[in-house]
C-alpha positions as CSV (number, residue, x, y, z in Angstrom):
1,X,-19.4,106.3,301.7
2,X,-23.1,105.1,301.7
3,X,-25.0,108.4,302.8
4,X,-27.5,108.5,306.3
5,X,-30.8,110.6,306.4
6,X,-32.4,110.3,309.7
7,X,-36.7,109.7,309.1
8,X,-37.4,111.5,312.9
9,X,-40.4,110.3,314.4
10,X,-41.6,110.6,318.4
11,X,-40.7,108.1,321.6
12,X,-44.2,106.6,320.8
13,X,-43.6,105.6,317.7
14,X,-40.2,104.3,317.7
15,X,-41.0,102.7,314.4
16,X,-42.3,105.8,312.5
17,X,-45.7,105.9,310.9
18,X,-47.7,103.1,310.0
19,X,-45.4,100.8,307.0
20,X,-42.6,103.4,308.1
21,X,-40.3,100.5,306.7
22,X,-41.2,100.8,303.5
23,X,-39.9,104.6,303.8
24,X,-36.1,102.3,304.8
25,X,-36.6,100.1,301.8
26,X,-37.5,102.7,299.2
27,X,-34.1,104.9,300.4
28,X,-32.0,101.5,300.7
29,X,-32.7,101.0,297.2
30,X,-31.5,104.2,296.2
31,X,-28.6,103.7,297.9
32,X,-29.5,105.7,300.8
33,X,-28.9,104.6,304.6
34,X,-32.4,105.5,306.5
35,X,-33.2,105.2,310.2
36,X,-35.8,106.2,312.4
37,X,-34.8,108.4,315.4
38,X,-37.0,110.5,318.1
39,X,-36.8,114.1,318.0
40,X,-36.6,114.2,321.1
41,X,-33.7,111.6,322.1
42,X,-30.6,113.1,324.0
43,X,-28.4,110.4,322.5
44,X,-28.9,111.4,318.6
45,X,-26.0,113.3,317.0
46,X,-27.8,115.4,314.0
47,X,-24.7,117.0,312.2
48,X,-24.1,113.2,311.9
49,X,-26.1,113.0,309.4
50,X,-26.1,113.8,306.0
51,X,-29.8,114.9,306.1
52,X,-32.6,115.2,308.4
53,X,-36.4,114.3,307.5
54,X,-39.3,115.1,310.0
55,X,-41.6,112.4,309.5
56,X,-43.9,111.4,312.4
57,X,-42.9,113.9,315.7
58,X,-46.7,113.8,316.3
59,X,-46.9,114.7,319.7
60,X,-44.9,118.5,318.8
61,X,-48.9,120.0,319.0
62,X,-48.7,119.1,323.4
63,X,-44.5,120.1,323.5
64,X,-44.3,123.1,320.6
65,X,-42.1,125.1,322.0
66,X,-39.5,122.4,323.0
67,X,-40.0,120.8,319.1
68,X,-39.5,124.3,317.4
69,X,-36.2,124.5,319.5
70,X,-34.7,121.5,319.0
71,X,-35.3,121.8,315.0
72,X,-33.6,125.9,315.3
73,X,-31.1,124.3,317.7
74,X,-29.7,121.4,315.4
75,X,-30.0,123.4,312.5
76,X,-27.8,126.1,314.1
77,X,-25.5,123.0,314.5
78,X,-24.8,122.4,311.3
79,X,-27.6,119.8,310.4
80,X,-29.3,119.8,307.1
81,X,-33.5,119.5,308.1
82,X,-35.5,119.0,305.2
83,X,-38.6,121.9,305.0
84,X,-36.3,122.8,307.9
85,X,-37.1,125.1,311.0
86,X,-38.9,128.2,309.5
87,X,-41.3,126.3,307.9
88,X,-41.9,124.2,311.2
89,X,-42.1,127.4,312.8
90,X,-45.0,128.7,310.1
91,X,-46.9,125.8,309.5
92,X,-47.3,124.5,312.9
93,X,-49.8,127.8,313.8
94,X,-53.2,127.3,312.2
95,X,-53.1,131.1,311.2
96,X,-51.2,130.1,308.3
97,X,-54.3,129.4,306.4
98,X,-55.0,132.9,306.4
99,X,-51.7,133.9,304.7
100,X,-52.5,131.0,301.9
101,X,-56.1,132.6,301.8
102,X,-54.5,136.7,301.3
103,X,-51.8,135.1,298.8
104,X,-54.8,133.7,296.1
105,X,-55.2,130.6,297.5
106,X,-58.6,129.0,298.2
107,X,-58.3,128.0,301.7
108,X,-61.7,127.0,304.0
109,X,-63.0,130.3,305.7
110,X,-60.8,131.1,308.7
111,X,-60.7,133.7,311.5
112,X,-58.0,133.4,314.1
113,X,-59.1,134.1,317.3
114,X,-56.8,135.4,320.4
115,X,-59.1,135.8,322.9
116,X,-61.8,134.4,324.1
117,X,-64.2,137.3,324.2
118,X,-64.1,136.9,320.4
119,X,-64.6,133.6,320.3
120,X,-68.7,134.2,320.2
121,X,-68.6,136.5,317.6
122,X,-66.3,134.1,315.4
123,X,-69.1,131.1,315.8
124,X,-71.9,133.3,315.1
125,X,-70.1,134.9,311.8
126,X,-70.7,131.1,310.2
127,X,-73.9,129.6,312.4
128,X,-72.8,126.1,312.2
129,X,-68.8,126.7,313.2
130,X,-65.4,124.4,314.3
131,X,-63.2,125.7,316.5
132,X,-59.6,124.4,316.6
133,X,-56.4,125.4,318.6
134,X,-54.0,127.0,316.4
135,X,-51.6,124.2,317.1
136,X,-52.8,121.1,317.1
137,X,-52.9,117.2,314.9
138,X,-54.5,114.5,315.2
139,X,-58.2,115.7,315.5
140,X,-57.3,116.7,318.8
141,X,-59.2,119.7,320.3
142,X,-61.8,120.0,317.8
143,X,-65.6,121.5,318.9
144,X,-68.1,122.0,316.5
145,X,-71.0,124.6,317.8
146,X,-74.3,124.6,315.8
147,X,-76.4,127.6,316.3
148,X,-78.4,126.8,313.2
149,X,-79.9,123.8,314.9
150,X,-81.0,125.4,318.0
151,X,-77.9,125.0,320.0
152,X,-76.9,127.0,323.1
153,X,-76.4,130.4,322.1
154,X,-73.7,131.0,325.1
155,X,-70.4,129.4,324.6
156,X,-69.8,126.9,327.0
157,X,-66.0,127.4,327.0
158,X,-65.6,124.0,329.5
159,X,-65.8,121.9,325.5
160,X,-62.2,124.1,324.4
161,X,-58.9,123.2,324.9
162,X,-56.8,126.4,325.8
163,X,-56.7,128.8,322.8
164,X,-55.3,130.9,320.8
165,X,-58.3,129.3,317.9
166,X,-59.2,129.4,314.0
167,X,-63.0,129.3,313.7
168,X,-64.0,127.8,310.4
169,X,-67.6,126.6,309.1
170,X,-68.6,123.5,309.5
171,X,-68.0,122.0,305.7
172,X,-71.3,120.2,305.7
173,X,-69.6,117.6,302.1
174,X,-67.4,116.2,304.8
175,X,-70.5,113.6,305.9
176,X,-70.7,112.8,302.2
177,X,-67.7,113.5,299.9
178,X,-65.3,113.7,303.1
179,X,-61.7,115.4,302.9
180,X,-59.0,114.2,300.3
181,X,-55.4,114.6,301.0
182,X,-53.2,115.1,298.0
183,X,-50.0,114.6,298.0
184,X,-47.1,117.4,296.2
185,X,-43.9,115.6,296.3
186,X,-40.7,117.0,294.7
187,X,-43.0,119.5,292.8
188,X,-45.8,116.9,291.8
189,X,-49.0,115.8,292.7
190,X,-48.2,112.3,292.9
191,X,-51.1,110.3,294.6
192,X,-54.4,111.4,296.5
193,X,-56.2,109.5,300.1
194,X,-59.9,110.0,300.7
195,X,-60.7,110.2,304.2
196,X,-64.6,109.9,305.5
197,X,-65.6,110.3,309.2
198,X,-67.5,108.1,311.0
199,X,-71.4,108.2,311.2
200,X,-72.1,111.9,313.5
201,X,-68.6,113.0,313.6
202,X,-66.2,115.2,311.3
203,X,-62.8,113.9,312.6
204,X,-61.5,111.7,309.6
205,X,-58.6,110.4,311.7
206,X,-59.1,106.4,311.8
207,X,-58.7,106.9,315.7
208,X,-62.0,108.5,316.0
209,X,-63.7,105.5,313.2
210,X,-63.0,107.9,310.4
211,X,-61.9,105.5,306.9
212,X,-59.4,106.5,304.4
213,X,-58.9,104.4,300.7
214,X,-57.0,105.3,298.0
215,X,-57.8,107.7,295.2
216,X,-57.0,109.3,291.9
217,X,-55.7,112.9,291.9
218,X,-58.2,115.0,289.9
219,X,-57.0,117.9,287.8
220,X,-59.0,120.0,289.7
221,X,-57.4,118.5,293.2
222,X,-54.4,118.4,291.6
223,X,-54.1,122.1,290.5
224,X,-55.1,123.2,293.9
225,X,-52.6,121.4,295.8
226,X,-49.9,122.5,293.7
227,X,-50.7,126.1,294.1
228,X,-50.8,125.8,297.6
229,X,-47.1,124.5,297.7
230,X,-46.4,127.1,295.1
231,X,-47.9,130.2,297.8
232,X,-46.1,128.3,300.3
233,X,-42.5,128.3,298.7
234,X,-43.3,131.9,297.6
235,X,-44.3,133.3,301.3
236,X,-41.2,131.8,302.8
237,X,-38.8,132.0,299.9
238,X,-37.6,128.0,299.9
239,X,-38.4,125.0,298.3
240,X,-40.5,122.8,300.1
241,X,-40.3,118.6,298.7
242,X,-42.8,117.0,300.6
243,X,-46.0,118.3,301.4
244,X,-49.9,116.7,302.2
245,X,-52.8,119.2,301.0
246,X,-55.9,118.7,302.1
247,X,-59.0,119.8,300.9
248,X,-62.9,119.4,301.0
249,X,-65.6,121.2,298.8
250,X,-67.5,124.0,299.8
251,X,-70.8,124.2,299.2
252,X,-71.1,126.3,295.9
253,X,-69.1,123.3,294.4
254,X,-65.5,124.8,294.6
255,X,-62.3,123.1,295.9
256,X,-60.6,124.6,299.2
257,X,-57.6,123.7,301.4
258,X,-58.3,122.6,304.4
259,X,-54.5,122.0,305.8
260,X,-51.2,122.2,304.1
261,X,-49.2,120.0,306.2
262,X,-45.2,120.5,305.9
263,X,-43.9,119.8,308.9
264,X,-44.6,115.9,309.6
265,X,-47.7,114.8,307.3
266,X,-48.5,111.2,307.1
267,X,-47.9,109.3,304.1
268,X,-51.1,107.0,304.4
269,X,-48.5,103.9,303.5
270,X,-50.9,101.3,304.7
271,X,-53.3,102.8,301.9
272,X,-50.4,104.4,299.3
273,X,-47.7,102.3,299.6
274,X,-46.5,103.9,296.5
275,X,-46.1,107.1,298.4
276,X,-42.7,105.5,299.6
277,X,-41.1,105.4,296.4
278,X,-42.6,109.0,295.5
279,X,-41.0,110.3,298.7
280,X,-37.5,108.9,298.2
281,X,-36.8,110.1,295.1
282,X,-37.5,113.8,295.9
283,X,-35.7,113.5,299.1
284,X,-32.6,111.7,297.5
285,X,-32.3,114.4,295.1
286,X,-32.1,117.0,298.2
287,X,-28.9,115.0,299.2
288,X,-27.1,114.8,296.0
289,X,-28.2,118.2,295.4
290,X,-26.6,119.2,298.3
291,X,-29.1,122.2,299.6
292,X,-30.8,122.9,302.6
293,X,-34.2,123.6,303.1
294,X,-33.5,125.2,306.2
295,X,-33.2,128.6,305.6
């Protein structure tokens, strides 16, 4: 019997991420079934399946609590999710950075914030600060506060989306060097995006102007990423085959994560079309391995 994986994407996108069929024609070639399915569609059996990949479900930062459930509840089914629940569950809270950060890995400055009475405290502890909701994608919910420059010294919480936050400092080589995404898949660092923001902005996401091209993957990008995935795997004791780690250079010259994205991180196809290929083979070896990521 030819096997099935289900790539799970979000009503929105009913045809998965940008190039999502090259994703199809990489697993038909390895003799691998693939269709796109919502998360969030009543009509998909799961345990149908042979395995599950979350690929694009990127509108889980508005609806968290209904996304976490269905991946515990389909899993408690009998379905085999790749990175699988707990990792969902870990990654998709901001705060995760600081874990990362206590295990050895060098991770961008970050203090989670609860409250909002600590919130000015946070901003003032870097001078020129972002704040970000602990769960969120797509640039969404990003302020930047600049006390440095002469900005207001009050926080004017009207420019927040509802917390809980991570404050971080504004990474001031994102205007010139930007933020590259390197991709560990199936244990490698396979390929690398550079992504640069439009002119006054720090959002990379082409939605907001920002530009991504291709790269290569430095030894020194290289070695970072893979130690994230490494801290990763260690902190939650599985194996985690497909992961995006971004990263941007602090000002004394060093490397630092950014993100580790493990739940749903884009491929960049319509830049790394090779990214496919490097995808499938990882994820095809899950299946004929026969082990869940779930945990």
């Amino acid at each position: 019997m030819v096997s099935e994986i289900l790539l799970v994407t979000c009503a929105a996108l009913p045809d998965g991420e940008p190039e999502g069929r090259l994703l199809l024609d990489a697993l038909a070639e390895r003799g691998v079934r693939a269709r796109w399915v919502a998360w969030d569609d009543p009509e998909v059996d799961w345990t149908d399946a042979d395995l599950v990949a979350v690929r694009a479900t990127w509108d889980y930062d508005a609806r968290l609590a209904e996304f976490l459930a269905w991946s515990q509840r389909i899993e408690a089914a009998g379905a085999r999710v790749l990175n699988g629940h707990r990792v969902f569950a870990w990654n998709t809270d901001k705060a995760y950075l600081t874990a990362l950060a206590d295990a050895g890995v060098a991770v961008v400055p970050t203090i989670v914030v609860d409250g909002e009475e600590a919130l000015p405290a946070a901003i003032a502890e870097f001078g020129r600060a972002v704040v970000k909701p602990r769960t969120a994608a797509g640039g969404r919910g990003v302020v930047v506060f600049d006390l440095v420059a002469g900005g207001p010294t009050d926080l004017d919480e009207s420019r927040l989306d509802m917390g809980p936050w991570v404050v971080q400092p504004l990474v001031e080589s994102i205007h010139t060097e930007g933020e590259w995404s390197v991709y560990v898949l199936g244990g490698a660092a396979v390929s690398a995006a550079r992504k640069l923001p439009a002119d006054g902005d720090i959002r990379v996401h082409e939605e907001y102007g920002g530009r991504t091209s291709a790269a290569e993957v430095t030894v020194g990008h290289g070695d970072l990423a893979l130690a994230a995935v490494d801290a990763a795997q260690e902190l939650l004791d599985c194996r985690i085959p497909y992961a995006r780690v971004d990263q941007m250079r602090l000002a004394d010259g060093s490397l630092a994560v950014s993100e580790l994205e493990v739940t749903e991180p884009g491929l960049y196809l319509d830049h790394l079309p090779g990214n496919a290929e490097a995808f499938a083979d990882p994820v095809v070896a899950e299946l004929r391995g026969g082990v869940s990521q779930g945990g």
